[in-house]
C-alpha positions as CSV (number, residue, x, y, z in Angstrom):
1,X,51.3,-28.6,26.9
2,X,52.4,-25.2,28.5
3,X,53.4,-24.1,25.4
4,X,49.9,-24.6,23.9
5,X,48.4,-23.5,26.9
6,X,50.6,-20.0,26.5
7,X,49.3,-19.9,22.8
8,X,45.9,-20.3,23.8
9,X,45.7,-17.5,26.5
10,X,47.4,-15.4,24.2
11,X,44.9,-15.7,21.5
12,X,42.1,-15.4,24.0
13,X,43.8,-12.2,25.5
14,X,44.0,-10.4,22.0
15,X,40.0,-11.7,21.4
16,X,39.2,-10.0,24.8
17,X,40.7,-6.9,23.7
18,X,39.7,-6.9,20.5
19,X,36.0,-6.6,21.8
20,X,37.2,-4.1,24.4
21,X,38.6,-1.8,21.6
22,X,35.7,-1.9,19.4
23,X,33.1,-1.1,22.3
24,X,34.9,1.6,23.3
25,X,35.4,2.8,19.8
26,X,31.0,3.0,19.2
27,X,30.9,4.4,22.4
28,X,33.6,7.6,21.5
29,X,31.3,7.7,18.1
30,X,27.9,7.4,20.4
31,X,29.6,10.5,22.0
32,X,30.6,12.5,19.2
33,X,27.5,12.5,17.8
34,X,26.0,13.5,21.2
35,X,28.1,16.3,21.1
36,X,27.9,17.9,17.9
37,X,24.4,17.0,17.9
38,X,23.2,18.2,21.1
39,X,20.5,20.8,20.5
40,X,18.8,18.5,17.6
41,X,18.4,15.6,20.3
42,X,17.4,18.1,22.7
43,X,14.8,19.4,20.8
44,X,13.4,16.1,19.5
45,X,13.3,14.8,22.7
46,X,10.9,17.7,23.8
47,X,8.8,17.3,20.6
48,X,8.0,13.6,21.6
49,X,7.2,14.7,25.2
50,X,4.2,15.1,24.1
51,X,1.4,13.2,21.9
52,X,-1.9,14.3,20.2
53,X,-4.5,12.0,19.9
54,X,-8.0,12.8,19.2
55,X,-7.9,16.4,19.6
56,X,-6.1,15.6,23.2
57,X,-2.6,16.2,24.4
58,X,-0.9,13.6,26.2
59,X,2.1,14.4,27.9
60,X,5.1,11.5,28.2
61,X,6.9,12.3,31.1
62,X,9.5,9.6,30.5
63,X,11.6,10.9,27.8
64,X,13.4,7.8,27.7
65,X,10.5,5.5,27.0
66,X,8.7,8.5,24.2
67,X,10.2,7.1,21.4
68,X,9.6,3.2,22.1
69,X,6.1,4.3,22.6
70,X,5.8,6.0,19.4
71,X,6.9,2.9,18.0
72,X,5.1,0.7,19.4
73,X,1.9,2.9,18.3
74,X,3.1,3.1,15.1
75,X,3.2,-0.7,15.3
76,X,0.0,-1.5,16.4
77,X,-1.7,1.1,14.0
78,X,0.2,-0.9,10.8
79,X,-1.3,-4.2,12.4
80,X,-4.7,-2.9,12.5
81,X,-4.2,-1.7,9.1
82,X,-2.7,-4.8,7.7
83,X,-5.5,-6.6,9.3
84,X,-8.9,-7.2,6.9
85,X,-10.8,-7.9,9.4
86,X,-10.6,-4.6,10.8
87,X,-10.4,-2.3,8.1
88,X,-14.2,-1.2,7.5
89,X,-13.8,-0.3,11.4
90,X,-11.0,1.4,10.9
91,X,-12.5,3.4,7.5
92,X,-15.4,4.4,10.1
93,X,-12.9,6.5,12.6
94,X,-10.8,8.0,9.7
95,X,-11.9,11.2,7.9
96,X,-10.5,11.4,3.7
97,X,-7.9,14.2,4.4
98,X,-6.5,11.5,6.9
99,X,-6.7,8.4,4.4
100,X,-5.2,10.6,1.5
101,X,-2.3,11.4,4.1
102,X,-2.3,7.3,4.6
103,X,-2.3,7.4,0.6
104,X,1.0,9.8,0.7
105,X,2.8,7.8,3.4
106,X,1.9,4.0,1.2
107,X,3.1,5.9,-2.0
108,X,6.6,7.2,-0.6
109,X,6.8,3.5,1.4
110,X,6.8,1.8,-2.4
111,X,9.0,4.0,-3.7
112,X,11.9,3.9,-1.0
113,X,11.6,0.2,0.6
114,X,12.8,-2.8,-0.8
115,X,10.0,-4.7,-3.0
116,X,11.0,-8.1,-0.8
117,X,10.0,-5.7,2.1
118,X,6.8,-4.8,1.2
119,X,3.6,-5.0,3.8
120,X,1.8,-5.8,1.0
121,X,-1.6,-6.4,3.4
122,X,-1.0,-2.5,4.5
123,X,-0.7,-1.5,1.0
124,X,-3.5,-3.0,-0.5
125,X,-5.7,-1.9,2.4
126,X,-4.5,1.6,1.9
127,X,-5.4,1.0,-1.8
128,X,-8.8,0.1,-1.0
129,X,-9.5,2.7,2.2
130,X,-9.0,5.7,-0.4
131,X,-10.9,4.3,-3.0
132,X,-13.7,4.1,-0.6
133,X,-13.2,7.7,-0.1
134,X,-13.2,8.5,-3.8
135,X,-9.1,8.9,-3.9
136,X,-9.4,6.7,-6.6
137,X,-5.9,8.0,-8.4
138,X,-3.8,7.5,-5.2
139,X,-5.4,3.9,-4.9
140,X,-5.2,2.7,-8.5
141,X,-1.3,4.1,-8.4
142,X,-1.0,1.6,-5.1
143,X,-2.5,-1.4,-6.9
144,X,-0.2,-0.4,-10.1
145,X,2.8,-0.9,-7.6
146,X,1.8,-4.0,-6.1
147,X,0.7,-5.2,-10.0
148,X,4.5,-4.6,-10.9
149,X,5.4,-7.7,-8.2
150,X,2.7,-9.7,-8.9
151,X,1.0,-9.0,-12.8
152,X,-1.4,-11.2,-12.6
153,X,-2.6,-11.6,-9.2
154,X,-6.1,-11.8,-9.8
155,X,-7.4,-9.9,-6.6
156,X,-5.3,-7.4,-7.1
157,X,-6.1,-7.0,-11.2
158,X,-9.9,-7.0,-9.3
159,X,-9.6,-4.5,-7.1
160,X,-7.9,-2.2,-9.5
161,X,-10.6,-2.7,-11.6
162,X,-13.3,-2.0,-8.8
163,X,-11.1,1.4,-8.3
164,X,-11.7,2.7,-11.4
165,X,-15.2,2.0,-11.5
166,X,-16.0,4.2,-8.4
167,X,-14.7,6.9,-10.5
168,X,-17.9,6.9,-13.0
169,X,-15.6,8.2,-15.7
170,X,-15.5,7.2,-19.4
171,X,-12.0,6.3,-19.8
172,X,-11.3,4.7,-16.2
173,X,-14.7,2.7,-16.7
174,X,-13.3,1.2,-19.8
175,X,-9.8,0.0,-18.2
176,X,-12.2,-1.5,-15.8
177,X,-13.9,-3.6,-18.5
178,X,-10.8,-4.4,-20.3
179,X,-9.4,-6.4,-16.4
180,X,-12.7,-7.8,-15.8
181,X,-13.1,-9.2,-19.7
182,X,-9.6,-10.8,-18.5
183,X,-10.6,-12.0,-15.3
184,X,-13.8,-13.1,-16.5
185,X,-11.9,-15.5,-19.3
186,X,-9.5,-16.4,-17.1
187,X,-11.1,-17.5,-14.0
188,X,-14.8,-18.0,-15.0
189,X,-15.5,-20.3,-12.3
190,X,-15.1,-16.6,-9.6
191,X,-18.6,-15.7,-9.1
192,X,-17.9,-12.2,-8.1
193,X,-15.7,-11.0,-11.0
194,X,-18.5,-12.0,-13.6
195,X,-21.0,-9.6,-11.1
196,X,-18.3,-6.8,-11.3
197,X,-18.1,-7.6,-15.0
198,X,-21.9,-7.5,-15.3
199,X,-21.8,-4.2,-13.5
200,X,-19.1,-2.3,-16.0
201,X,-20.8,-3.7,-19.0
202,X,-24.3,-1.4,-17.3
203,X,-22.3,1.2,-16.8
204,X,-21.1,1.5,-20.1
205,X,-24.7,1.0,-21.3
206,X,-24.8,-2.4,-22.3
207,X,-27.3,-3.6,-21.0
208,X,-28.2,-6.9,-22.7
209,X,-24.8,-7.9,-22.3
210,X,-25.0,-6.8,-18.3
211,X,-28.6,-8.5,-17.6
212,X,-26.8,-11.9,-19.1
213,X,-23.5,-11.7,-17.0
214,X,-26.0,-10.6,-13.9
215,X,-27.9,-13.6,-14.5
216,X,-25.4,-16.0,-14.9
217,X,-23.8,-14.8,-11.6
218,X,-27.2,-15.2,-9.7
219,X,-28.2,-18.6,-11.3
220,X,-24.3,-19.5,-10.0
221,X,-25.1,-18.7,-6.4
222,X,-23.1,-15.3,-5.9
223,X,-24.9,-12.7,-3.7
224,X,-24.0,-9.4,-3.6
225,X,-23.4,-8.3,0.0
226,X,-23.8,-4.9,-0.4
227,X,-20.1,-3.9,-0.6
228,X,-17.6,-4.1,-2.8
229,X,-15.0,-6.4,-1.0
């Protein structure tokens, strides 16, 4: 019994210092990098001691607590994004040159995260907040990424398709009849698809064709609510 008793303390004495040589070797590399980086975390810490919001500047005194507060913002402004019940609101307090800056951040976001890591809410709000302000490249591109995940999701195929539409141009206009013609055969019993449908075929001037999708929708039940969502 002493002997295994001996054994054990032993092997619970090298475990102990085991963990006492690796905690002191992060903390030497914490303070190497301190070191040799002293004037770049000297300088960021001064940038983030102070915030603009709004055309104000508040000032953080607590360096220590600046960056969990910029992440925390940064956290609640990608929940209120993320969040469709919030996102006309949140179209109402941004100006385009700020949702086309939204538009460059959700572009670079596809292109270096991990498609399992994908905020795909975020991104397809983003998509639809710039084509609402007539960024209608930036969103489609969006949609395209998401589409490469998920082909045939059928709201996002939809709200590509409404995307292209708000641009009023030939070519876009038709890529928007070719998804709804699919959506349309594919899901016929989806009231607002055969509206959307009805609404490409008037816009490229056929209107016999639009009056009968329009009416079809209507005698269906659908309602157009006066937005496109």
């Amino acid at each position: 019994m002493e002997i295994n008793d001996a054994w054990g303390y032993c092997k619970m004495s090298d475990v102990v210092l085991f963990q006492i040589i690796q905690t002191i070797f992060w903390l030497l590399i914490v303070v190497i990098i301190v070191i040799v980086f002293h004037r770049e975390i000297k300088h960021l810490l001064q940038s983030l001691s102070s915030l603009q919001v709004a055309g104000a500047t508040i000032q953080l005194k607590d360096r220590k607590e600046t960056l969990r507060s910029y992440i925390l913002l940064a956290e609640t402004l990608i929940d209120l994004v993320s969040s469709n019940d919030r996102i006309e609101e949140i179209q109402k307090l941004l100006n385009p040159s700020q949702i086309e800056s939204l538009g460059v951040f959700a572009l670079k976001y596809t292109d270096e995260m991990e498609e399992s890591e994908w905020n795909e809410e975020l991104l397809k709000n983003i998509a639809y907040l710039l084509s609402r302000a007539g960024r209608y490249r930036q969103s489609v591109a969006l949609y395209e990424a998401l589409l490469m995940k998920r082909p045939d999701h059928w709201e996002l195929l939809h709200l590509k398709a409404l995307a292209l539409m708000v641009t009023r141009l030939p070519e876009p206009v038709e890529e928007a009849h070719k998804i709804l013609l699919q959506l349309v055969n594919r899901y016929p019993e989806i009231k607002e698809t055969r509206f959307n449908y009805a609404l490409v075929l008037s816009m490229l001037k056929k209107e016999d064709d639009a009056y009968k999708e329009m009416a079809r929708a209507i005698e269906d039940g659908y309602l157009p609510k006066g937005k496109i969502r």
